[in-house]
N, C-alpha and C positions, 0 to 999 in steps of 0.2 A: 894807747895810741888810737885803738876805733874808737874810742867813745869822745875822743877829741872830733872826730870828723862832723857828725852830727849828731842830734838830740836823737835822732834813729838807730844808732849804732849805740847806745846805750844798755837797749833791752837787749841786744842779739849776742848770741855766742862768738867767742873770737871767731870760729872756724867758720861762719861762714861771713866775716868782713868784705872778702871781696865781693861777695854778693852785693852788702848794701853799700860799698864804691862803684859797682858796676852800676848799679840802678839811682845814683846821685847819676853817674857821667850818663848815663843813658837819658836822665832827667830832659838834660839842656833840647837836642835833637826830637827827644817825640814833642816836646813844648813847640818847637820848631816846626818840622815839619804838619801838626796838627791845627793849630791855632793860628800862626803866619800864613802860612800857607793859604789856610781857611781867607783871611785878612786881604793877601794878593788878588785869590781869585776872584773877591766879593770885589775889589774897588776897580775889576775891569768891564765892571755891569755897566749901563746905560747912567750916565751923568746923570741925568734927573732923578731917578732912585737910589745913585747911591750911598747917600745917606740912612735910608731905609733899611737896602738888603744890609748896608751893616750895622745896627743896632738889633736887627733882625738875629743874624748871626751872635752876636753877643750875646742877646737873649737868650738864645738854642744853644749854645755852646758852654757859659759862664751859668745862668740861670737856668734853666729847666735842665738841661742835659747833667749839670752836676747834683741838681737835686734828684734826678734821677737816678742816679747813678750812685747818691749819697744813701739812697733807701733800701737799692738794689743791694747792693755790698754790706749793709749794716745788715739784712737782712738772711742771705748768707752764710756772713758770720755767726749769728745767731744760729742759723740752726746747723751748722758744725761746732759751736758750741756746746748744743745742748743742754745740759744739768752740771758741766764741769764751770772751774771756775777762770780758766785759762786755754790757751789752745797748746797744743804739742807739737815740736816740732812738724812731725810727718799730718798732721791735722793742716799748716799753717802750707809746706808743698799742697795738697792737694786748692787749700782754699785758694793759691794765686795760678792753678791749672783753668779754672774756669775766667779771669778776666783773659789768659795769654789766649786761650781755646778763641775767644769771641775776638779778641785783635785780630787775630788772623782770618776768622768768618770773614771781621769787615773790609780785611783786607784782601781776598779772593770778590767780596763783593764786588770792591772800588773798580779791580783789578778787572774783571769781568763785564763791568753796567755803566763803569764810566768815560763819558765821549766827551772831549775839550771841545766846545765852541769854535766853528772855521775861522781863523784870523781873516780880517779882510787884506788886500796886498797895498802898502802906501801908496 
């Protein structure tokens, strides 16, 4: 039954399936709130640029930020890794403590630095 769900759920042990159903349902929402969101706020910029700030955003979000992000994590991996040829359970907890650890940084940052723009009144 889990390895029907995803090609994810293939590698993983029954025991923790709800894990990777949680983190499928959890998918839809951080996509959501991360990138639309992003999407919303860029298309309430100034009509003449907003074509700009959003390709701009694209770029930083879709390219640079995942290549970023793509190097950071491979790399990582790697060195929890080390000389084995696979990771271990309790290797694989520890490796997804540092992405939740920095979610949460950016989310005390946001939470902390960031100020909405005054609505003007119609």
């Amino acid at each position: 039954m889990g390895a029907a769900l995803c090609p994810l759920a293939i590698a993983a042990p029954s025991a923790v399936f709800w894990l990777i159903a949680l983190g499928i349902l959890l998918h839809g929402p951080c996509y959501d709130f991360f990138f639309v969101t992003g999407q919303i706020y860029v298309d309430t910029s100034d009509p003449a640029i907003r074509g700009q700030a959003q390709g701009f955003l694209v770029l930083v979000t879709y390219g640079i930020g995942m290549l970023i992000g793509a190097q950071i994590a491979g790399r990582v991996y790697n060195s929890f890794l080390g000389t084995a040829t696979s990771l271990t359970l309790e290797q694989w907890r520890s490796f997804w403590i540092l992405p939740a650890a920095f979610a949460a940084a950016v989310l005390v940052f946001f939470a902390a630095f960031f100020k909405a723009p005054a609505r003007e009144a119609p």
